[in-house]
PAMARDO-757122 format. One record per residue (C-alpha): residue in one letter; residue number from 1; x, y, z. Coordinates in Angstrom, 3 decimals, decimal comma. Layout:
// PAMARDO-757122
<rec type="A" seq="NUM" X="X" Y="Y" Z="Z"/>
...
//
This chain:
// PAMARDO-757122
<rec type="X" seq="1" X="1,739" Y="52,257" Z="55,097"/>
<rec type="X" seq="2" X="4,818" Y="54,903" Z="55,392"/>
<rec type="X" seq="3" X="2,688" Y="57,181" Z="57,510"/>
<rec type="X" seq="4" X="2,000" Y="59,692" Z="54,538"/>
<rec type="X" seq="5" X="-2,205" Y="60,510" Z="54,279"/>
<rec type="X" seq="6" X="-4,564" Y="59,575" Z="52,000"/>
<rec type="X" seq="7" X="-7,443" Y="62,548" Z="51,060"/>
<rec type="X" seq="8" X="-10,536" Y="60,137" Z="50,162"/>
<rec type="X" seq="9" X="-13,979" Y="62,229" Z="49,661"/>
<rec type="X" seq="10" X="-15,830" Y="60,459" Z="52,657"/>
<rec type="X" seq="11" X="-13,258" Y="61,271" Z="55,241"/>
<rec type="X" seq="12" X="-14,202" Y="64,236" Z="57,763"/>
<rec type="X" seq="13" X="-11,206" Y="64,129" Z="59,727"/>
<rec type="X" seq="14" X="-7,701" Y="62,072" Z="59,998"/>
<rec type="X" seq="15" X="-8,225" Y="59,676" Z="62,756"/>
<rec type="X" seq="16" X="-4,442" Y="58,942" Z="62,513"/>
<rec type="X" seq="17" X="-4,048" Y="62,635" Z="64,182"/>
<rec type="X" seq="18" X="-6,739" Y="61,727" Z="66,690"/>
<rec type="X" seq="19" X="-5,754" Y="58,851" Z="67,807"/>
<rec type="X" seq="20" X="-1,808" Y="60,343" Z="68,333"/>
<rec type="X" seq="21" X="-3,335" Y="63,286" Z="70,407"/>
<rec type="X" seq="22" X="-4,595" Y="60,870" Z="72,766"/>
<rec type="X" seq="23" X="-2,917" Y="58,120" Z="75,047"/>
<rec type="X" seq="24" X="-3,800" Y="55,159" Z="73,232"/>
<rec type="X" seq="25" X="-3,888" Y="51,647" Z="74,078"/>
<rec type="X" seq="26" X="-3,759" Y="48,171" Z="71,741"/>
<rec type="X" seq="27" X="-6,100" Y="46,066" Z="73,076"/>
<rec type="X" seq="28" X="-5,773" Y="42,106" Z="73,495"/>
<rec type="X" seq="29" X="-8,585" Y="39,567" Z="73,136"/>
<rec type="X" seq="30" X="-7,963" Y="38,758" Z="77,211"/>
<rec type="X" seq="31" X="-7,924" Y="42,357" Z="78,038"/>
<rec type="X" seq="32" X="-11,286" Y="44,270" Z="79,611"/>
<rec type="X" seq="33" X="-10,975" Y="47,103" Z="76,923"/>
<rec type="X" seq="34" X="-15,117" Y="47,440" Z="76,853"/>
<rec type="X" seq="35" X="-15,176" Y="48,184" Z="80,378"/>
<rec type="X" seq="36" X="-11,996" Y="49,854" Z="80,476"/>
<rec type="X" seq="37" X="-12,775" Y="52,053" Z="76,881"/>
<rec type="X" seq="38" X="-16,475" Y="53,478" Z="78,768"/>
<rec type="X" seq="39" X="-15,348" Y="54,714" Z="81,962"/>
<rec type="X" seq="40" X="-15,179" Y="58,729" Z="82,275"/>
<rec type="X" seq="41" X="-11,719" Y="58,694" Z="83,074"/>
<rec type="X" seq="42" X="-10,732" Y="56,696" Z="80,284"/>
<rec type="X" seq="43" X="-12,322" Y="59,048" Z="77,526"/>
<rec type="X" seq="44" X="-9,579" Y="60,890" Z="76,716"/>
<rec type="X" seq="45" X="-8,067" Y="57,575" Z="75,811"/>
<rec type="X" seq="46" X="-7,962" Y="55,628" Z="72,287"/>
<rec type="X" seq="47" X="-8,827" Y="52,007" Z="72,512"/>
<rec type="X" seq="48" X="-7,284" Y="50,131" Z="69,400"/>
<rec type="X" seq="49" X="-9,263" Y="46,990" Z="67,840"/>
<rec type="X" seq="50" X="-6,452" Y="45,398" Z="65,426"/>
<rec type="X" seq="51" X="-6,472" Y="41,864" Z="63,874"/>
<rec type="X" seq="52" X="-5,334" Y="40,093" Z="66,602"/>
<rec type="X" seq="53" X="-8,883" Y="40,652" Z="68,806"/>
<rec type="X" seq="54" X="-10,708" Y="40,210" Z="65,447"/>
<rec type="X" seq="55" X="-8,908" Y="37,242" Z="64,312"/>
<rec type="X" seq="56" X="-9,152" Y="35,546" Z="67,704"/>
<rec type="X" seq="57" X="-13,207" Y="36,500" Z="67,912"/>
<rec type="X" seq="58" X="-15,312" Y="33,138" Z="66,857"/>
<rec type="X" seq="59" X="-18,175" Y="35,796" Z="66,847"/>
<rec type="X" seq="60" X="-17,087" Y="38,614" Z="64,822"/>
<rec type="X" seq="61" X="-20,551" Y="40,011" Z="65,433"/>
<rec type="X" seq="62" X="-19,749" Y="40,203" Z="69,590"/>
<rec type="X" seq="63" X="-17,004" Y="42,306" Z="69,141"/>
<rec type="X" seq="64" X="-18,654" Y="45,483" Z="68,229"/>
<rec type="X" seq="65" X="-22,413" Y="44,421" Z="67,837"/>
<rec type="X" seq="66" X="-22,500" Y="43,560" Z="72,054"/>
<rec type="X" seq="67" X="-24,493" Y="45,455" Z="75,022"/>
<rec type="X" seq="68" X="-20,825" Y="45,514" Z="76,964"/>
<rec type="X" seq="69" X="-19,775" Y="48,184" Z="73,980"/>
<rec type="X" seq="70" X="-20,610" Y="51,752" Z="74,842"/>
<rec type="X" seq="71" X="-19,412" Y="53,860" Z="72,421"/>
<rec type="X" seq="72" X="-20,456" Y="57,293" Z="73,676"/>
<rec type="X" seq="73" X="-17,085" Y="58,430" Z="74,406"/>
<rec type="X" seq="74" X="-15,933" Y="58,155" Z="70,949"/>
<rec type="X" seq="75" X="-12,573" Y="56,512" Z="71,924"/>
<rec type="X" seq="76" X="-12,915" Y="53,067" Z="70,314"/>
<rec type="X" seq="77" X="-10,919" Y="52,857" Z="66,827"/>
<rec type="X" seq="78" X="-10,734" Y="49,670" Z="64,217"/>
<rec type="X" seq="79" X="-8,047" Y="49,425" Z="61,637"/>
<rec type="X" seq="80" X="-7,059" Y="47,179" Z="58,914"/>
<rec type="X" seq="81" X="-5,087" Y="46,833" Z="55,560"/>
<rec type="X" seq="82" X="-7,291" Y="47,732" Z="52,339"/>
<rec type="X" seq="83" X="-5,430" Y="47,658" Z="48,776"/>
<rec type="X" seq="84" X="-9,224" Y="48,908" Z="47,216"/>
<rec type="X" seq="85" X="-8,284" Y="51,956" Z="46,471"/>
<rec type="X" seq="86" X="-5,861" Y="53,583" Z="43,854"/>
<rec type="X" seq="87" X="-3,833" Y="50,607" Z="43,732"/>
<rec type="X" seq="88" X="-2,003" Y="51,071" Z="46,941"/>
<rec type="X" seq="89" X="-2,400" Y="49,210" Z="50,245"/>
<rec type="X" seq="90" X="-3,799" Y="51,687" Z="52,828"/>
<rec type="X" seq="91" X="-4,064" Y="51,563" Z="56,608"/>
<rec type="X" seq="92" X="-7,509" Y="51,888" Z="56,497"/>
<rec type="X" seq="93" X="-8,847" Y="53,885" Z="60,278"/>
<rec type="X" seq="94" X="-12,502" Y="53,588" Z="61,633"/>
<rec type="X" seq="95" X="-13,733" Y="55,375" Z="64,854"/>
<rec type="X" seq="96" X="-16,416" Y="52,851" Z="66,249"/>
<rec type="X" seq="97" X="-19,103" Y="55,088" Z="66,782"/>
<rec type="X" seq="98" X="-23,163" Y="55,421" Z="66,030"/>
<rec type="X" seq="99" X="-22,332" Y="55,780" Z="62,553"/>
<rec type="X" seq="100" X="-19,860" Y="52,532" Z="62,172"/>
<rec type="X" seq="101" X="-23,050" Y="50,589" Z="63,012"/>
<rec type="X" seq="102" X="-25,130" Y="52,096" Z="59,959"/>
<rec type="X" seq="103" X="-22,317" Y="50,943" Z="57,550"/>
<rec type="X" seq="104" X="-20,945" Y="47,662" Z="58,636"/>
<rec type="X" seq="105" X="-22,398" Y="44,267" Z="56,400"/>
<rec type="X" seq="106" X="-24,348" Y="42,908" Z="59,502"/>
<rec type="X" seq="107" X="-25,504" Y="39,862" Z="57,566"/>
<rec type="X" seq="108" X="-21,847" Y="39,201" Z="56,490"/>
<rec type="X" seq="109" X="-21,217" Y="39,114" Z="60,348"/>
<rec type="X" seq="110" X="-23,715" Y="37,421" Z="61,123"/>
<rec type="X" seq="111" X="-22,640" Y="34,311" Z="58,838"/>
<rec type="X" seq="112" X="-19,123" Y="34,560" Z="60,498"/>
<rec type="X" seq="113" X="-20,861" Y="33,875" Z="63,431"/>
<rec type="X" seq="114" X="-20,374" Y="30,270" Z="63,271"/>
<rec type="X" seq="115" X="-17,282" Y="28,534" Z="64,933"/>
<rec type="X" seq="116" X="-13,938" Y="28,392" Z="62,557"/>
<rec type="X" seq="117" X="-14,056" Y="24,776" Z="62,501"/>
<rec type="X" seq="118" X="-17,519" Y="24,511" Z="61,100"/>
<rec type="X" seq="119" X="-16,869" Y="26,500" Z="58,096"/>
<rec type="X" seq="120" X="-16,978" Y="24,699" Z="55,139"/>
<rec type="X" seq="121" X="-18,212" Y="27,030" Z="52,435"/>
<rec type="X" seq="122" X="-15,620" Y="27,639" Z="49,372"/>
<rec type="X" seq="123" X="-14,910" Y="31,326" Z="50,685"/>
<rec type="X" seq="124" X="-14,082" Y="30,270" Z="53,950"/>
<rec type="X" seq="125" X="-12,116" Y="27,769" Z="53,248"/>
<rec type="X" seq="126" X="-9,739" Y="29,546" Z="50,879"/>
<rec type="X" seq="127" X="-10,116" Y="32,543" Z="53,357"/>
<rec type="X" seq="128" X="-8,450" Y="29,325" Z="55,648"/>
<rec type="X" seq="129" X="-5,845" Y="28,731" Z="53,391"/>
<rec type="X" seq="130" X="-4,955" Y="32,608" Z="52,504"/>
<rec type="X" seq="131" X="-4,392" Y="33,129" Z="55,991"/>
<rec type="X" seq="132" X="-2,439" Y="29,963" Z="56,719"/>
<rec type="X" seq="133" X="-0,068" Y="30,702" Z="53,948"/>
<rec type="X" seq="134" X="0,523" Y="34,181" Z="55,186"/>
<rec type="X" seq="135" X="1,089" Y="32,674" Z="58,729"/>
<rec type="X" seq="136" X="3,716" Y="30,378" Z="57,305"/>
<rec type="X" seq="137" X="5,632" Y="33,391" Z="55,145"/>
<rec type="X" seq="138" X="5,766" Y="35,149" Z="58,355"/>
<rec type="X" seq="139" X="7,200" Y="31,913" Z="60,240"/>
<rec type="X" seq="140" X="9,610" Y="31,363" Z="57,403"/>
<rec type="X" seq="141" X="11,135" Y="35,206" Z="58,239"/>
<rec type="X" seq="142" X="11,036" Y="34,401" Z="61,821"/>
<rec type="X" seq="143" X="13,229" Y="30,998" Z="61,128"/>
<rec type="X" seq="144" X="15,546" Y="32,816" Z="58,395"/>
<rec type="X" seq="145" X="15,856" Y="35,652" Z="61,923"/>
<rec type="X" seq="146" X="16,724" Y="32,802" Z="63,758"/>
<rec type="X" seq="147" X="19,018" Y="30,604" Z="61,183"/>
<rec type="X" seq="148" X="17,429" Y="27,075" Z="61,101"/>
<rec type="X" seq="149" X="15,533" Y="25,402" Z="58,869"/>
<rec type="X" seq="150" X="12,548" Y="24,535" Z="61,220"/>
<rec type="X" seq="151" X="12,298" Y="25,703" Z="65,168"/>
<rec type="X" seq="152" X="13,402" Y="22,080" Z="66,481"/>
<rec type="X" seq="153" X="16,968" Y="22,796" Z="65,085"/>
<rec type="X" seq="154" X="17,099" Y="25,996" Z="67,857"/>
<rec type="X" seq="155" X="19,347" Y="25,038" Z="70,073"/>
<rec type="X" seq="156" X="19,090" Y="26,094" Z="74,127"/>
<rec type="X" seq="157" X="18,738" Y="29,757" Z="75,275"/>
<rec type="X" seq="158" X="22,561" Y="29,429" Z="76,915"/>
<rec type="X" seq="159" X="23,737" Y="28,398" Z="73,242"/>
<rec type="X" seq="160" X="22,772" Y="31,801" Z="71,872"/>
<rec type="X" seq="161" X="23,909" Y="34,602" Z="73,689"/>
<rec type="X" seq="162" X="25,585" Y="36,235" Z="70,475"/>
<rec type="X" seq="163" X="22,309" Y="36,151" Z="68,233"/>
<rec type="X" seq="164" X="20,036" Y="37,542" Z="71,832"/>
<rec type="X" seq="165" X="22,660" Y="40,398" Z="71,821"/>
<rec type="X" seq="166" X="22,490" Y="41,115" Z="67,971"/>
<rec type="X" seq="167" X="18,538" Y="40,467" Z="68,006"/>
<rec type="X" seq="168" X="18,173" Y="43,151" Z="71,201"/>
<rec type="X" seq="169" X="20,305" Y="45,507" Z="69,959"/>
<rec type="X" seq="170" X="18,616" Y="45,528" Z="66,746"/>
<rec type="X" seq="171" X="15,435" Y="46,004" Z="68,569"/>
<rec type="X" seq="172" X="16,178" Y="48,717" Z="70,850"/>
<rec type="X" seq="173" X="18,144" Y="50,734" Z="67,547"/>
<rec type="X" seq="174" X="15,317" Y="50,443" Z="65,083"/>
<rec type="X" seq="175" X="12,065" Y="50,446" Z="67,253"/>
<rec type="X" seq="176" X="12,399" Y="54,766" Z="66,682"/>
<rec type="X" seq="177" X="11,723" Y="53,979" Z="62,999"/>
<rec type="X" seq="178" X="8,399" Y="52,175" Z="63,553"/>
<rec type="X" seq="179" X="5,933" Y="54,974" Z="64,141"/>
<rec type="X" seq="180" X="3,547" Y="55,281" Z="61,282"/>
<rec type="X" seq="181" X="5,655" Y="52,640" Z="59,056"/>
<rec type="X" seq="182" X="4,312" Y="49,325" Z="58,771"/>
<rec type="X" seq="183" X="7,366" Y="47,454" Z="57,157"/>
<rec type="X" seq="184" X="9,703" Y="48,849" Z="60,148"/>
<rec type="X" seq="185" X="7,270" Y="47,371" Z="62,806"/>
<rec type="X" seq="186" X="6,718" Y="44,004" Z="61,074"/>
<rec type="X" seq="187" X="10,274" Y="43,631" Z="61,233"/>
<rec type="X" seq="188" X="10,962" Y="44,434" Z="64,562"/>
<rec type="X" seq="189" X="8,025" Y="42,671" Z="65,686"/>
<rec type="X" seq="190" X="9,168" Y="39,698" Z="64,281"/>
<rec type="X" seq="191" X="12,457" Y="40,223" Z="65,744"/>
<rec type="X" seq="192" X="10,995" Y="40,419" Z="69,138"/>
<rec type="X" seq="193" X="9,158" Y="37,244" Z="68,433"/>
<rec type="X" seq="194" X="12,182" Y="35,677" Z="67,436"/>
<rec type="X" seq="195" X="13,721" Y="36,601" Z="71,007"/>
<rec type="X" seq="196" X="11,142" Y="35,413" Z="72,785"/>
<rec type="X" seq="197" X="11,425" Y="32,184" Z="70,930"/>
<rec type="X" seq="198" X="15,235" Y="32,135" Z="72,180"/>
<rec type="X" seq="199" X="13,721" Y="32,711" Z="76,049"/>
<rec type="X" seq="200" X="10,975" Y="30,881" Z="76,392"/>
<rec type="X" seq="201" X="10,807" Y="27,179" Z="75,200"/>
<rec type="X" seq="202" X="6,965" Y="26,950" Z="75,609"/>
<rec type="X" seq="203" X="7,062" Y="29,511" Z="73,109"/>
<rec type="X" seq="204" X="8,825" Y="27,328" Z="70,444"/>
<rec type="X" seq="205" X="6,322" Y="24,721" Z="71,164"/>
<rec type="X" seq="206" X="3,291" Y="26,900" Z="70,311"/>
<rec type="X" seq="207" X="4,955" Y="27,976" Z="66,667"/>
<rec type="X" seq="208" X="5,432" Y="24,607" Z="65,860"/>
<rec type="X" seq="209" X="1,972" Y="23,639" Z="66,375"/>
<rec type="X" seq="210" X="0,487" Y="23,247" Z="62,545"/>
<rec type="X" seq="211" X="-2,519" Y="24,898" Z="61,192"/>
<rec type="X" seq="212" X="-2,736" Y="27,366" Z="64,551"/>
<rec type="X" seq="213" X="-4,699" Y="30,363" Z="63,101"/>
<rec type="X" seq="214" X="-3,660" Y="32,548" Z="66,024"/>
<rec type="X" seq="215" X="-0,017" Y="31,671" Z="66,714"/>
<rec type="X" seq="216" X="1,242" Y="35,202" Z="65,342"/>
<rec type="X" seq="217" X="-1,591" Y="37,158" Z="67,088"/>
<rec type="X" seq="218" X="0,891" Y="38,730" Z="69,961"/>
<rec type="X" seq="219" X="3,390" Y="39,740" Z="67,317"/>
<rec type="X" seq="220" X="0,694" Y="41,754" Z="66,001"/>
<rec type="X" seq="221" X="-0,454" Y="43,377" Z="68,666"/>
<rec type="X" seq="222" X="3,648" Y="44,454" Z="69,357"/>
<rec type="X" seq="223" X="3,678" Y="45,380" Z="65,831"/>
<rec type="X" seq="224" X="0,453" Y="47,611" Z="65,974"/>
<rec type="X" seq="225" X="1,909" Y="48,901" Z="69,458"/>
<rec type="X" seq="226" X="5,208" Y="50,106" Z="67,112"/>
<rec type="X" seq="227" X="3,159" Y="51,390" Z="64,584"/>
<rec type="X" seq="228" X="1,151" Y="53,500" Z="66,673"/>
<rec type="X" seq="229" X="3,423" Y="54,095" Z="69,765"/>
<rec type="X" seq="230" X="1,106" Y="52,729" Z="72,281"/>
<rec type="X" seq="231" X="0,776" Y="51,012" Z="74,460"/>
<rec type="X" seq="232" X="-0,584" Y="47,416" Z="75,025"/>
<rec type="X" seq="233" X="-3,690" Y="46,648" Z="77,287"/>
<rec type="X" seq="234" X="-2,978" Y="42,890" Z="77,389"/>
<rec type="X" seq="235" X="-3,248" Y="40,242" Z="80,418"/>
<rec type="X" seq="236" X="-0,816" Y="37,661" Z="78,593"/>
<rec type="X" seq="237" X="2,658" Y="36,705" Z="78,953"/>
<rec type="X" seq="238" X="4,049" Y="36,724" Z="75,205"/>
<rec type="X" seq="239" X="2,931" Y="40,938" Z="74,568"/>
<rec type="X" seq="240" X="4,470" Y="41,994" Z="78,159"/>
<rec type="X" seq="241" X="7,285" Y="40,043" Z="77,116"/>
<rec type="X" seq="242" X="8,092" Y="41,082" Z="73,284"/>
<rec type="X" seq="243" X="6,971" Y="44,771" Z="74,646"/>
<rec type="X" seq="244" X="9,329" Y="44,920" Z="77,260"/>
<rec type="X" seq="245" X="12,183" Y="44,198" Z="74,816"/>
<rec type="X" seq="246" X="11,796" Y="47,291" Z="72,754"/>
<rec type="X" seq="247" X="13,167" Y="49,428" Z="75,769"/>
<rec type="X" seq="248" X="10,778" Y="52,141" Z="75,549"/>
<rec type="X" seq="249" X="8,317" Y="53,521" Z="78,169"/>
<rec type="X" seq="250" X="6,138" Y="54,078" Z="75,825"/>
<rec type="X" seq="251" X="5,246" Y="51,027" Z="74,575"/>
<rec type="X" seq="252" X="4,859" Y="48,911" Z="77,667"/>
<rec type="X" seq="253" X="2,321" Y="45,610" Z="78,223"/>
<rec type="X" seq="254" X="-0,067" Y="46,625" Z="81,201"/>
<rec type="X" seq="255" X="-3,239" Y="44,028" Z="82,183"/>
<rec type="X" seq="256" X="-5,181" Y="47,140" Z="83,396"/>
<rec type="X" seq="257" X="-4,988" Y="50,789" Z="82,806"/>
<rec type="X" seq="258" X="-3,853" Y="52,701" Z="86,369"/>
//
């Protein structure tokens, strides 16, 4: 998680290096990375699969497992945090290629196939609650950023021109201490979340919603964007936003890749 290698027996090559020799992109669930990651020109690109498209999939299965995935340009990476080995939480890196297919639990896949809300089973319901308490920690930092008790108590935009500066100056200073450290780019993630929460009241009314599996989803994907020094291939508002605050070219939001 601080950048450093792990040597594991199975690995043939660090994918970390890989994926920094190339121009690499964070893709959104509303983006069109499966075209975009299978045309020629794009090859020498890395398309990045993080939580936030894999959280937001009701059919785990499509994301990969579809005809509109062509991995023959061996560009497509998958990552996620895995504590499984020697006691120590690892940023675990896959390159989506013929061999990914030969290892991943289809079947498991296959059961996660069914829609969120019509999961009733024991796993997935603590799997429910798990992730809804981590959603909630994370709120409770963004609200300590902030200074309230509960995002009603944030006053208007015009009210909080001292905490903006502080929170954008933060931003801007630390964002050069993100690549390869996770800790540094949750925090200014979650700073630039906090921000946008100061901007944009529609905003405040999403993170108050209750029980909203996917309200942090754009933090992650500027958080994986830090972490990685990409950029973000994203058609949404809240990721060209939060990107745009970090103040460096490159880690932009772009809908398509020119």
């Amino acid at each position: 998680m601080t950048g450093e290698p792990f040597s594991h027996p199975f690995c043939r090559e660090d994918l970390f290096s890989v994926i920094t020799g190339m121009e690499r992109y964070v893709v959104d669930s509303s983006s069109d990375w499966k075209s975009e990651s299978q045309k020629q020109q794009n090859a020498n690109k890395a398309f990045i699969i993080g939580r936030t498209v894999l959280d937001e999939a009701e059919n785990p299965l499509g994301v990969f497992h579809s005809k509109k995935v062509d991995v023959s340009n061996n560009n497509i990476f998958s990552f996620y945090l895995d504590d499984a080995l020697n006691s120590q939480t690892l940023v675990w890196i896959d390159r989506v290629d013929k061999a990914y297919f030969t290892v991943v639990d289809r079947q498991k896949l296959v059961e996660e196939k069914k829609p969120l809300a019509d999961r009733t089973d024991e796993k997935s319901v603590q799997w429910r609650k798990r992730t809804l308490a981590g959603i909630d920690h994370t709120k409770r930092r963004i609200l300590d950023i902030l200074d309230v008790g509960n995002i009603a108590e944030l006053t208007p935009s015009a009210e909080l021109s001292a905490l903006e500066s502080r929170l954008t100056e933060y931003i801007q200073a630390n964002s050069q201490y993100c690549f390869r450290h996770w800790v540094n780019s949750a925090m200014v993630a979650e700073c630039c979340y906090a921000l946008l929460l100061i901007r944009h009241r529609n905003i405040r009314n999403e993170f108050a919603e209750p029980d909203y599996l996917n309200v942090l989803g754009d933090t992650m994907l500027v958080h994986n964007a830090l972490f990685f020094r990409a950029k973000i291939l994203s058609k949404d508002f809240a990721p060209k936003k939060m990107a745009s605050y970090v103040g460096d070219s490159e880690i932009v939001a772009a809908s398509k890749i020119s």
